[in-house]
C-alpha positions as MATLAB code, in Angstrom:
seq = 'XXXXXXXXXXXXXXXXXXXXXXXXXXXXXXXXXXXXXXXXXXXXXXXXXXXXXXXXXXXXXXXXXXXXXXXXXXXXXXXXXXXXXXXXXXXXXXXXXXXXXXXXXXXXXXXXXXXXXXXXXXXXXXXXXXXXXXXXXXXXXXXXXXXXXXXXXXXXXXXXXX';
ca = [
       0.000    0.000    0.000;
       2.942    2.702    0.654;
       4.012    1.883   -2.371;
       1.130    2.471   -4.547;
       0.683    5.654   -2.745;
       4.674    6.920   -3.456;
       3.875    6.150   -6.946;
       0.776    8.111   -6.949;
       2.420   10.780   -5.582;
       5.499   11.150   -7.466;
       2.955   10.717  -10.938;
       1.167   13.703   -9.139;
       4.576   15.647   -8.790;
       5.642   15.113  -12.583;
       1.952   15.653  -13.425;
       2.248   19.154  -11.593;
       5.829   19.975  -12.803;
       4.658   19.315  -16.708;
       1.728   21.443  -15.830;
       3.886   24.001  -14.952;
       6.299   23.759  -17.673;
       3.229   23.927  -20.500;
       1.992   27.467  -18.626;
       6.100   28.973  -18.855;
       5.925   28.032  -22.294;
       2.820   29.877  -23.588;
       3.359   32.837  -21.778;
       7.069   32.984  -23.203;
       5.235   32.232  -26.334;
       2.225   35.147  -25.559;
       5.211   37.713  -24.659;
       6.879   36.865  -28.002;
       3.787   37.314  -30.415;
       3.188   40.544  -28.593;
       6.744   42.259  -28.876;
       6.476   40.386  -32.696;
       3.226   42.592  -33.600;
       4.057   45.692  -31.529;
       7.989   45.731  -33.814;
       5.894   45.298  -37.071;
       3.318   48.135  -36.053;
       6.095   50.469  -35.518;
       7.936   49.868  -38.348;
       7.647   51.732  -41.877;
       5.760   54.482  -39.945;
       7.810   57.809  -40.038;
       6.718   59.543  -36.657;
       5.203   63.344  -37.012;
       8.880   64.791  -36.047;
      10.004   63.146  -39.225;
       7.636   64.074  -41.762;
       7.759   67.654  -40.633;
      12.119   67.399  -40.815;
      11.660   65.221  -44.732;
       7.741   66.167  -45.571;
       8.372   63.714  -48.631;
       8.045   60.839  -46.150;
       4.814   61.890  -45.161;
       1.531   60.096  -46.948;
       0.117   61.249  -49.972;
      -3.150   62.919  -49.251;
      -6.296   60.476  -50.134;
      -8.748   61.369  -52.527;
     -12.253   62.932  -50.445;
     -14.381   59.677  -49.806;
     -18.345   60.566  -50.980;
     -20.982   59.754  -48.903;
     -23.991   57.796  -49.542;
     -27.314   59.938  -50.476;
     -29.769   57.780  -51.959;
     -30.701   53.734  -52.653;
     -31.891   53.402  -56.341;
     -33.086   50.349  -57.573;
     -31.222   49.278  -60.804;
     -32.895   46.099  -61.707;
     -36.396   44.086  -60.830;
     -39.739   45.672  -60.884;
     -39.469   48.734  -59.263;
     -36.754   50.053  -61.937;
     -35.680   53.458  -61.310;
     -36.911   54.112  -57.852;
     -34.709   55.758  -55.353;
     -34.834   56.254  -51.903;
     -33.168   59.410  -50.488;
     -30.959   58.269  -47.175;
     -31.337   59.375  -43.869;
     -29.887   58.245  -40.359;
     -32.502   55.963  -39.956;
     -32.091   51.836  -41.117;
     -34.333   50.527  -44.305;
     -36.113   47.619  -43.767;
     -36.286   45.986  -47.119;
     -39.118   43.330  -48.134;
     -42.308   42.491  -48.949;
     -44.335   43.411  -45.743;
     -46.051   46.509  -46.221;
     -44.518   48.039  -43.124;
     -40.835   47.788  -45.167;
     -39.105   51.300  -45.807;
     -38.858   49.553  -49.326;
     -41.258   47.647  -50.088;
     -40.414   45.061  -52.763;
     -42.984   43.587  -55.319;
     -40.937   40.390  -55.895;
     -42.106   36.928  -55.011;
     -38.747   35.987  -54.511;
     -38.267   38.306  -51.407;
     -39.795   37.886  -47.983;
     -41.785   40.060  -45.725;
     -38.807   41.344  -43.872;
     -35.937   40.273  -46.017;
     -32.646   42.425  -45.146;
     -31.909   45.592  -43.436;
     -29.936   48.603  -44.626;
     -28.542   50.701  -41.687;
     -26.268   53.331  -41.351;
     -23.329   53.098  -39.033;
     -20.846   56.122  -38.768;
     -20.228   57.263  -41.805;
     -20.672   53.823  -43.530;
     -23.884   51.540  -44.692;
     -24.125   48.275  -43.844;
     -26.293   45.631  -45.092;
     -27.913   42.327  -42.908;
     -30.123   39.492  -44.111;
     -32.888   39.047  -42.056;
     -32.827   35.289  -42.259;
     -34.696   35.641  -45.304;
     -35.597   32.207  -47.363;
     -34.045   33.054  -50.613;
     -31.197   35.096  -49.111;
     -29.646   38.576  -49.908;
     -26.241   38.706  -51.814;
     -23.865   41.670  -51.801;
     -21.948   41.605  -55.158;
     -21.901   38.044  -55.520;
     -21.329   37.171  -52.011;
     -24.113   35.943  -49.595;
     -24.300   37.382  -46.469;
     -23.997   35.609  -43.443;
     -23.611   38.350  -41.219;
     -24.325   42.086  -41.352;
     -21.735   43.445  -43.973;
     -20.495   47.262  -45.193;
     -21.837   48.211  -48.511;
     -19.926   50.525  -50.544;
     -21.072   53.311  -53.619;
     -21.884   51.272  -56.570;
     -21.639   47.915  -55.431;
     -25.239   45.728  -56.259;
     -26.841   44.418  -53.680;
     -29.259   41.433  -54.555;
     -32.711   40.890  -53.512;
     -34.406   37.699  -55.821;
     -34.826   39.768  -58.567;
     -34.595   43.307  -57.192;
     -30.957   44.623  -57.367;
     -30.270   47.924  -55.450;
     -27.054   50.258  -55.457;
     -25.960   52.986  -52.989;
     -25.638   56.477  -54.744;
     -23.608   59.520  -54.026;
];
C-alpha cells in the first residue's frame, strides 16, 4: 500500500511539474507574439517629427471619400426608384410596413436591413428564405456596402448612390 501511494504521488509531482512547464511556455510564447506585432506596427511608420524634418516621407493625401445619399433600384420591378438616405435603417421586403417595399415573389416580408453606421452603410439578411447577396457574395452576417456595389434581392438589385 505505501508503495502504490509513493507512486501516486510522485505521478502527481511530474503531473504538476509538466503542468507548470506547459503554462512557462505559452506565456514565453504570448510575450513573443506581442513584442512580434508591436515591432511590425512600428515599423515603416515615419513619426510626425520626421515628416515635418523630410515632408516627402509623409503620406500622400487620399482622394475625399463621398458619402452615400440615396438607394436606387437598378434592376427588378421597381426600376428606377430611389430612396433618399437618412440616419434611420431601411427595412427591405415584402411586408407593407418595409421602408422599401419590394414587389418580388422571390423576397420575404422582412428580407434584409440597410442601416447606417458612422459614416458607412451596412447591409444584414434578415434570415430571409431566398437570401440577400452583396456583389456576388451571400451574407452571413451584417456586412459594409460601398457606392456602386449591387446588392441582390431575388430579382430586385439595389445600389448605394452619391
Amino acid at each position: 500500500m505505501n508503495d502504490i501511494s509513493e507512486l501516486t504521488i510522485t505521478a502527481l509531482r511530474f503531473g504538476f511539474l509538466l503542468l507548470l512547464w506547459i503554462l512557462i511556455f505559452s506565456i514565453v510564447s504570448t510575450m513573443r507574439r506581442d513584442f512580434m506585432i508591436g515591432r511590425k506596427a512600428v515599423t515603416g511608420t515615419p513619426t510626425a517629427r520626421e515628416m515635418r524634418k523630410h515632408p516627402e516621407l509623409a503620406p500622400a493625401p487620399q482622394p475625399v471619400k463621398q458619402h452615400a445619399r440615396q438607394l436606387v433600384v437598378v434592376e427588378g420591378p421597381l426600376k428606377g426608384t430611389t430612396l433618399a438616405l437618412s440616419a434611420s435603417p431601411i427595412l427591405l421586403g415584402r411586408a407593407q410596413e418595409a421602408t422599401l417595399v419590394l414587389e418580388d415573389d422571390y423576397a420575404s416580408g422582412r428580407h434584409a436591413r440597410l442601416f447606417p453606421q458612422g459614416s458607412r452603410w451596412f447591409i444584414e439578411d434578415l434570415g430571409s428564405t431566398n437570401g440577400t447577396y452583396l456583389a456576388d457574395q451571400q451574407l452571413t452576417r451584417a456586412l459594409p456596402v460601398e457606392l456602386g456595389v449591387p446588392v441582390r434581392i431575388g430579382k430586385t438589385v439595389i445600389e448605394l448612390r452619391p
